[in-house]
C-alpha positions as CSV (number, residue, x, y, z in Angstrom):
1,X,63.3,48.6,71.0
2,X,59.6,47.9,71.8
3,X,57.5,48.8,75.4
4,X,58.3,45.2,76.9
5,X,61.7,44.9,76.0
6,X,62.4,48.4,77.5
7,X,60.5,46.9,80.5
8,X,62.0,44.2,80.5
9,X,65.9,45.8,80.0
10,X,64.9,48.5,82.8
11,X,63.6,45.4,85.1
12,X,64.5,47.6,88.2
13,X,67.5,49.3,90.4
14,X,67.2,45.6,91.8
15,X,67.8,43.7,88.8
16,X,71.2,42.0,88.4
17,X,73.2,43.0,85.5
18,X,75.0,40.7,83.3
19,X,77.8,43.1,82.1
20,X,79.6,45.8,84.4
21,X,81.5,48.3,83.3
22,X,83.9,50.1,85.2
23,X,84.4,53.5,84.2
24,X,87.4,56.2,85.6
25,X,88.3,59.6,84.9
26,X,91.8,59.6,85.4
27,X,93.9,61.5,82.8
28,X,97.3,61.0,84.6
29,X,97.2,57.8,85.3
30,X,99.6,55.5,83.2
31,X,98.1,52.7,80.9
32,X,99.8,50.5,83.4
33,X,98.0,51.4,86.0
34,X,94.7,51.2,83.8
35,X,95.5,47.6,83.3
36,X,96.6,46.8,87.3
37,X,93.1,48.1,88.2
38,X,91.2,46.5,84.9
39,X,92.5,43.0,85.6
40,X,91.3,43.5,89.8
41,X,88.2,44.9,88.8
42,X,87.4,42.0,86.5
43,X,88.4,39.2,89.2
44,X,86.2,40.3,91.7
45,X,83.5,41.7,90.1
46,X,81.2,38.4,90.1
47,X,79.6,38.9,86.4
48,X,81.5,39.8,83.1
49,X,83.0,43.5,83.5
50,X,85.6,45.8,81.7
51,X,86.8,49.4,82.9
52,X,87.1,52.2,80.5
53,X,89.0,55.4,80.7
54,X,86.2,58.4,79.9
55,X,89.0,61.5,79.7
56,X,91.6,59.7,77.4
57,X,93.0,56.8,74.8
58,X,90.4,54.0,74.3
59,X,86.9,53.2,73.5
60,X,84.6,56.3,75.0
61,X,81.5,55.4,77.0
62,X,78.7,55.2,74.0
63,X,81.0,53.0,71.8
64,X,82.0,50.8,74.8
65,X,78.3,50.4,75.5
66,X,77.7,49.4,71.7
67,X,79.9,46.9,71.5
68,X,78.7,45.0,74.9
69,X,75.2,45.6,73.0
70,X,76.7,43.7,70.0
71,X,78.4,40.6,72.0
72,X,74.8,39.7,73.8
73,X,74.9,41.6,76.6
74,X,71.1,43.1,77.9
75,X,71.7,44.2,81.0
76,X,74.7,46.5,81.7
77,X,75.5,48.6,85.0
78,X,77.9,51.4,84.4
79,X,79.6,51.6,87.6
80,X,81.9,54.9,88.0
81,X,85.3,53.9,90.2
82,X,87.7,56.6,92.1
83,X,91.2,54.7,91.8
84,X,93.6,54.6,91.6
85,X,96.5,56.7,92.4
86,X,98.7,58.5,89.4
87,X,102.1,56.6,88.6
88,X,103.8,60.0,89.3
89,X,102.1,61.0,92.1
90,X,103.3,57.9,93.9
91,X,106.9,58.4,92.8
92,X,106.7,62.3,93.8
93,X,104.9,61.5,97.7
94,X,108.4,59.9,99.2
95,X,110.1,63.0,98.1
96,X,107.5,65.7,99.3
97,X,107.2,64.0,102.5
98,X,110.8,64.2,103.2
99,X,111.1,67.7,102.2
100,X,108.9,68.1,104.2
101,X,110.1,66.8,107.1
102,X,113.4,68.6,106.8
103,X,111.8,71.8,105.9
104,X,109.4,72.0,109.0
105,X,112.1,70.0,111.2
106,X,109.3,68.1,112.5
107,X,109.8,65.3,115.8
108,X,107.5,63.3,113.6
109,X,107.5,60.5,111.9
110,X,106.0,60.1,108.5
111,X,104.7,57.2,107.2
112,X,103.4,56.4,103.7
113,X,101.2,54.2,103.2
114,X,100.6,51.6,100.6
115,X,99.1,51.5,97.0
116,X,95.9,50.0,98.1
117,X,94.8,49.7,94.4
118,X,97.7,47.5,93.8
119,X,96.5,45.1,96.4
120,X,94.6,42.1,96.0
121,X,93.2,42.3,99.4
122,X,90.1,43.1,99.9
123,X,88.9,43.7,96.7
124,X,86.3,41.0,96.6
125,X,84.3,43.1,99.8
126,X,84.7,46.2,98.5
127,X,83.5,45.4,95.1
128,X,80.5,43.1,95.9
129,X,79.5,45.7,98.4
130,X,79.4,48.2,95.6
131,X,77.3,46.1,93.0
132,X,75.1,44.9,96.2
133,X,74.0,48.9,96.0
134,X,70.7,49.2,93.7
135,X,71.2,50.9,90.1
136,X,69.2,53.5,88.7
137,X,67.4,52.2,85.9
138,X,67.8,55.0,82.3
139,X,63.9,54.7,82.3
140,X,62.1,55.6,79.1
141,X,60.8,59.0,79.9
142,X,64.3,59.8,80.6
143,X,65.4,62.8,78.5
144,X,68.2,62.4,76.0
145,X,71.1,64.7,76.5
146,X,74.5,65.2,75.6
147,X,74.5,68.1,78.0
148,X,73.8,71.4,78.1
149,X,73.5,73.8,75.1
150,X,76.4,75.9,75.5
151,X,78.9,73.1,75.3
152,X,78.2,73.0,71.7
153,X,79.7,76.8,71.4
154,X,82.8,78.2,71.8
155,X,82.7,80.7,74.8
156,X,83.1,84.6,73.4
157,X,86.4,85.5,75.5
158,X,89.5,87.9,74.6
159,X,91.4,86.1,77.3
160,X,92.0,82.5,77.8
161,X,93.5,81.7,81.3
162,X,95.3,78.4,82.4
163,X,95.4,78.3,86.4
164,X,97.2,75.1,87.2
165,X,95.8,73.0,90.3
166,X,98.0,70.3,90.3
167,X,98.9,68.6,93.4
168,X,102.3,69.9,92.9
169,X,101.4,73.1,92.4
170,X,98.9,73.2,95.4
171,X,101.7,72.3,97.8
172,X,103.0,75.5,97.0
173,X,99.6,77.7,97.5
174,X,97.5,77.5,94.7
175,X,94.8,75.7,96.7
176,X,92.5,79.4,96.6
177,X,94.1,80.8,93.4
178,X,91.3,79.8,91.2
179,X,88.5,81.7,93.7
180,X,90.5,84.5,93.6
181,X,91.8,85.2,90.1
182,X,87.5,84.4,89.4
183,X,87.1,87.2,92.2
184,X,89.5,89.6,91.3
185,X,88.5,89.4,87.5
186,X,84.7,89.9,88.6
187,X,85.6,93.1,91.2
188,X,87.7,94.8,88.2
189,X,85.4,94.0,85.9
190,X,87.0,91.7,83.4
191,X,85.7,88.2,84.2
192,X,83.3,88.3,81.0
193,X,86.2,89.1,79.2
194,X,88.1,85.9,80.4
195,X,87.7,81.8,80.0
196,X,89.3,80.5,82.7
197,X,90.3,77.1,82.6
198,X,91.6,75.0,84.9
199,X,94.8,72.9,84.2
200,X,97.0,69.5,85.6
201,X,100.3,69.7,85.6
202,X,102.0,72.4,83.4
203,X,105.7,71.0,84.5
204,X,107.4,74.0,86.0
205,X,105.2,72.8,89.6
206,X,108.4,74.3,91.9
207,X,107.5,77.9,90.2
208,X,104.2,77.1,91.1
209,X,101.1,78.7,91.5
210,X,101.0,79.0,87.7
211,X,98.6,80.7,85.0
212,X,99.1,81.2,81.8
213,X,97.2,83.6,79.7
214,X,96.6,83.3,76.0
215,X,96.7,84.5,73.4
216,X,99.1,86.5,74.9
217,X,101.5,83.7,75.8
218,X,103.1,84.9,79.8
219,X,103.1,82.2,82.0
220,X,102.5,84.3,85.5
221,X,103.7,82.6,89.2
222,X,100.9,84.1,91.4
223,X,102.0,83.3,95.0
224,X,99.6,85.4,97.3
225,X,96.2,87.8,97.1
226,X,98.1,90.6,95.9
227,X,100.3,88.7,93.1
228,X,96.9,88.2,91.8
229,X,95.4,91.2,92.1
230,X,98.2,93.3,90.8
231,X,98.0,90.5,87.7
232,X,94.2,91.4,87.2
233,X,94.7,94.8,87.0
234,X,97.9,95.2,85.4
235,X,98.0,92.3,82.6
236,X,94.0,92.0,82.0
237,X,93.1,95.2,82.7
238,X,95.9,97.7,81.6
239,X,97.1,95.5,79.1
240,X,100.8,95.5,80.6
241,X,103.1,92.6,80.8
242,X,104.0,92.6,84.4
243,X,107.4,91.2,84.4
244,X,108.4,91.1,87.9
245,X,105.3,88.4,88.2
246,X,106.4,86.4,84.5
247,X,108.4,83.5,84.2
248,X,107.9,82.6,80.8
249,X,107.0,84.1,77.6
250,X,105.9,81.4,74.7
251,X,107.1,82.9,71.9
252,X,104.1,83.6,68.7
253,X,105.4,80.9,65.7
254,X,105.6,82.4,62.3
255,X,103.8,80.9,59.8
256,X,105.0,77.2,58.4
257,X,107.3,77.5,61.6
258,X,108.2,74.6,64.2
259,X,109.0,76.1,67.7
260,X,112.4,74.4,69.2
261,X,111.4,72.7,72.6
262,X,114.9,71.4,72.6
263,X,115.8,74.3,75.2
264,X,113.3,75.9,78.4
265,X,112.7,79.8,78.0
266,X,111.8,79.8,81.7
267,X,113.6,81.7,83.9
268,X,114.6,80.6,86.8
269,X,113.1,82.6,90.1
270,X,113.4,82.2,94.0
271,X,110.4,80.4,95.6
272,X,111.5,80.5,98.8
């Protein structure tokens, strides 16, 4: 690309673009959905524009961009979008809400709202209000990156930890797990020796909070500050298994094995 046509590409934050391209990081949400919000984004955006998942199935971000390159397109605003909802969030909210309501016996009344991203309404506002906002040119002193060096390297760890934050799973207190397992593991002096990780769901959200450690293979329920310390200090640590706190082992294959996930190996524990 030459000096004026980089000039003229990067005309200014102004400049209106001739392609948009709506991009979402939403790993749970179904294809459906992906299409529901593809199909409103495209209607109201004013100009030609797809949406791309960047976390999942479909063209990533650089071989979207390449192919928009390829049909014509010169000017292209990459415009990141927050919606919508997850397929099974929406069928788990009714649920919750009414447990709830009977759990807490509440005089109140609970209303859920709609799926606004499943609505045609307002659409048109919201998005021209959006692309009305000035861009940020990628000028030419801007420094290629694909990020920072030590994504390129696996992290040196004995441990691997999988704390789940789920919605599900935060109903039923793991909102502050993650601060504290990082806190507990710094204090007894292991946190260099773990990669903690954080998770979506891990499907056994009612024996929620979950980690799971690896390459050990316990799945631990760590409900309060001392659940987590004692699993610090007792499974990192000390090396122990700490049953009381396990609700699943994951048993280690043998070679040219295939595990049977026909049947759960996860006990079944009071969370009450």
């Amino acid at each position: 690309m030459t000096q004026s046509t980089a000039t003229d590409a990067n005309a200014g934050a102004g400049a209106k673009p001739d392609f948009v391209l709506f991009v979402v990081s939403s790993y749970s949400v179904s294809r459906r959905r992906i299409e529901q919000l593809r199909a409103t984004v495209c209607d109201h955006a004013g100009t030609e524009a797809d949406l791309i998942r960047l976390d999942t199935n479909g063209p990533d971000l650089l071989t979207a961009l390449d192919d928009r390159v390829a049909q014509g397109y010169r000017a292209i605003r990459v415009q990141p979008l927050g919606l919508p909802l997850s397929d099974s969030l929406l069928n788990w909210l009714p649920g919750v809400l009414a447990h709830w309501r009977e759990s807490r016996s509440a005089s109140v009344q609970i209303l859920l709202g709609s799926d606004q991203a499943a609505q045609q309404a307002g659409w048109g506002e919201f998005l021209g209000a959006m692309l009305d906002e000035p861009a940020t040119p990628i000028e030419e002193d801007t420094e290629p990156s694909l990020g920072k060096p030590g994504w390129t390297n696996v992290p040196d760890f004995r441990y691997h930890l999988l704390v789940c934050t789920g919605p599900r799973c935060q109903i039923h207190g793991s909102n502050p797990l993650l601060q504290q397992l990082q806190a507990n593991c710094r204090s007894q002096g292991v946190y260099k020796d773990c990669l903690i990780t954080r998770a979506g769901c891990m499907f056994p959200c009612n024996q929620g909070p979950l980690v799971a450690v690896y390459p050990q293979g316990g799945w631990y329920r760590l409900a309060d500050t001392q659940a987590v310390e004692d699993f610090v200090r007792e499974v990192l640590v000390a090396g122990e298994e700490c049953t009381r706190l396990r609700v699943h082992q994951t048993e280690t294959p043998t070679p040219n094995s295939k595990p049977d996930y026909r049947e759960s190996t996860i006990e079944s524990i009071d969370i009450n």
